[in-house]
N, C-alpha and C positions, 0 to 999 in steps of 0.2 A: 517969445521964441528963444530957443536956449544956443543956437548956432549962430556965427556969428550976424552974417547981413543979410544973407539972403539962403533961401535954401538948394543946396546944390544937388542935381539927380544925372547919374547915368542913364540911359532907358537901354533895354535890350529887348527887341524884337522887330521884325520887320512885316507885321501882317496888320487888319483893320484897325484894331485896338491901340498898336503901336504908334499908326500913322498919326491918330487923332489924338493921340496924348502928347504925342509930337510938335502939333501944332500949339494943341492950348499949352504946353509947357516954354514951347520960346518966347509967346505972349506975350505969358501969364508974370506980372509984377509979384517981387518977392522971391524969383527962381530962378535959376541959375541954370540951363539943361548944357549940362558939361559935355557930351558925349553919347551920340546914338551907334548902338553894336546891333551886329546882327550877322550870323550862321552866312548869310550871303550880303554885304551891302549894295551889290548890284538890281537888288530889288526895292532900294531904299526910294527908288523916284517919286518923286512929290513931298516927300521929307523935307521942312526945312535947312534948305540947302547953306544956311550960315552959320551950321552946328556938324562939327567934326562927325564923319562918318567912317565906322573901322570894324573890323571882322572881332570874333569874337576871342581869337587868341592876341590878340592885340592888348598892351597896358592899362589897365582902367584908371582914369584919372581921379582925382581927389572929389570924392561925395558924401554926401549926407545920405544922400537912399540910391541905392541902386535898385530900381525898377525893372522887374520880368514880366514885361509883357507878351509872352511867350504861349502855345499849346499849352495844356494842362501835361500831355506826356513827355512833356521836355522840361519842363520847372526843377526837378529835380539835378537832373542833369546839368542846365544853365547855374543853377545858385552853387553847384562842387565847383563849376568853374570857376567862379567869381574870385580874383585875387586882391581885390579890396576886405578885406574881412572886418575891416572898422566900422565900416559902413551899415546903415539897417537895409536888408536883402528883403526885401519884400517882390511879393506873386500878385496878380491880379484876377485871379480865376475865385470863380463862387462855389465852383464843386470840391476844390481841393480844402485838406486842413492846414492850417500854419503850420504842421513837423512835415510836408512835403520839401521843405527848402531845407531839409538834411541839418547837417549839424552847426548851421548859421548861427555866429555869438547870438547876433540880433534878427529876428525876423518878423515880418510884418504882411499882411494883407490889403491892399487898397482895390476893389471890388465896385468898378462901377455898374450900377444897374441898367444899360442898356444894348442896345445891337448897334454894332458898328459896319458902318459898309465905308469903305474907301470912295472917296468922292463927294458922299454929300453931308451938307453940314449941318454940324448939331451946335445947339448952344450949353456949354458946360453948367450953368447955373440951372438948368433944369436938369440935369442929372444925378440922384442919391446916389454918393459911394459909402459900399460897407466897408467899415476898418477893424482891423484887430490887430495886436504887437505883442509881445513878449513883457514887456513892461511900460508901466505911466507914464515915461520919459518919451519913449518911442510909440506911440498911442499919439499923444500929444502933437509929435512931429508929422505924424501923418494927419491929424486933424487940420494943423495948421497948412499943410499941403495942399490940401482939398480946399484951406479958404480962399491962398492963394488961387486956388482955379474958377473960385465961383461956386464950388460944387456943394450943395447940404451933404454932410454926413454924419454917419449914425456908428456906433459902437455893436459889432453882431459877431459872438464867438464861431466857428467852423461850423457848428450842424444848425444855428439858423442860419447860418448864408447859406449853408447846402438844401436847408430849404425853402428859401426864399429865392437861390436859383432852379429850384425844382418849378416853383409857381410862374417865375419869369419863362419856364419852357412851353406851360401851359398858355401864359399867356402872350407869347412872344411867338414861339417858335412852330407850335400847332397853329396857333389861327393864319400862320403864314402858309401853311400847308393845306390847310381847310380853303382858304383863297385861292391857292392853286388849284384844288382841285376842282373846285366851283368854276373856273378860268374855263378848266378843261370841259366842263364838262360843256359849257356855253360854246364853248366850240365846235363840242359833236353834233350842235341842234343851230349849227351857221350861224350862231352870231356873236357880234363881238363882245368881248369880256368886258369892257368900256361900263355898258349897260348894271354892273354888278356897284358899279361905283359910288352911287347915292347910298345904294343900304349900303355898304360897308361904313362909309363915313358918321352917316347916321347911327349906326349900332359904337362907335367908337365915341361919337359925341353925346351919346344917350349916356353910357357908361362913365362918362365924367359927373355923371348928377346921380344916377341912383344907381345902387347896388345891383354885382348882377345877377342876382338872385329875383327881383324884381324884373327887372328890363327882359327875362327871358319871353320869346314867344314863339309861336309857330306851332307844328302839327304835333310833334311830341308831348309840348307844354300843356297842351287843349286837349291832351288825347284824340287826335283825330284818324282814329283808325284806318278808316277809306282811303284817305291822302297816304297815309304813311306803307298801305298795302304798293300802291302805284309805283311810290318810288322804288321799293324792293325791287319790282317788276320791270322797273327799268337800267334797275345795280343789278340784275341776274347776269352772272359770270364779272362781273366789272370789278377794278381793281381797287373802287371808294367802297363795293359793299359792306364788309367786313366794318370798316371806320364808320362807317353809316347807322350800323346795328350797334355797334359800341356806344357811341355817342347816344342816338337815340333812347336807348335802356337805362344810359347814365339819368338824362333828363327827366325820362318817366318817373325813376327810382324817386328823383332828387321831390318830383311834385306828387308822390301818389297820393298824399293825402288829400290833394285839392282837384285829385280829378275827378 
């Protein structure tokens, strides 16, 4: 490490993302979390509470990386503000490019791959972050960040993180939707969503062992015409049919040679 003892980080934001970086940074051996900022700090509660907390026109103190963990439509805005400009300005977002943080001497990406909710906890050594910097120096620095957290990471320029968070939407953010809607619909037919809980689990722990091009099954995969008429029949006017027939066509497409 080329700094002196430990590494020192501002953080700037105050939503999921924030909170848990939060935590593993007061931790985390090796780091120094100098100072949490944030647009409002009345929203900082549950922050650890033995690391200064100050508005965002407030003095930045002396850092190695000042961290935005911020919206992706406010990065740009947050790094103009930044009056450390020694410091490597790095964003945490998977859809933006590094020249979103404007005309930062040094600027950097730390991209972790998962969903954050406020309250429950994750263990940072199972988290890939993607990194990218302006130069080998600050590349470096973010590596050695990421060790201090536990966290593996990988070297990914701007359009594969942007598509590597495209895949993370797929498979993060739709199958949350798809659950809901499955939720809902067990609820139009009385009963409780509870019941959906074993397959879910199980389609989740199937997918750790084989591909899921493999582990697909059900009425689409088999072509099973009959079944799949029913359900139309019963999405007629409903607001999952449309995602139903998408999906569905995807699946058929994906197997027609084996139907």
């Amino acid at each position: 490490m080329y700094f002196s003892t430990v590494i020192r980080v501002v953080l700037i934001g105050s939503g999921n993302l924030a909170y848990h970086l939060s935590r593993a940074l007061a931790g985390a051996q090796g780091v120094a979390l100098q100072q949490i900022c944030a647009r409002h700090p009345e929203r900082l509660d549950g922050f650890p509470s033995s690391i200064p907390r100050v508005g965002l026109d407030a003095p930045a103190m002396e850092a190695d990386i000042i961290l935005l963990a911020v919206s992706d439509r406010a990065i740009g805005e947050v790094a103009a503000g930044v009056k450390n400009r020694d410091a490597l300005i790095v964003h945490c977002s998977g859809a933006q490019p590094l020249e979103t943080l404007g005309n930062s001497a040094r600027q950097g990406v730390f991209y972790p791959l998962q969903t954050f909710t406020r309250g429950r906890a994750l263990d940072f050594n199972e988290i890939p972050v993607l990194i990218e910097a302006g130069s080998d120096r600050d590349l470096k620095l973010l590596a050695d960040l990421a060790g201090c957290l536990g966290m593996p990471s990988r070297e990914a320029d701007s359009q594969a993180r942007l598509k590597l968070h495209l895949a993370a939407v797929f498979v993060n953010n739709f199958t949350n939707h798809m659950v809901y809607l499955g939720e809902q619909t067990c609820k139009e037919a009385g009963l409780d969503p509870a019941v959906l809980q074993p397959l879910l689990l199980e389609t989740i722990s199937k997918l750790g062992e084989l591909p899921a091009r493999d582990a697909q099954t059900g009425p689409a995969r088999r072509g099973d015409q009959a079944t799949l008429d029913k359900h139309r029949k019963l999405l007629k006017g409903h607001a999952g049919s449309e995602i139903y027939e998408v999906i569905t066509q995807s699946i058929q497409s994906t197997y027609e040679t084996e139907l």
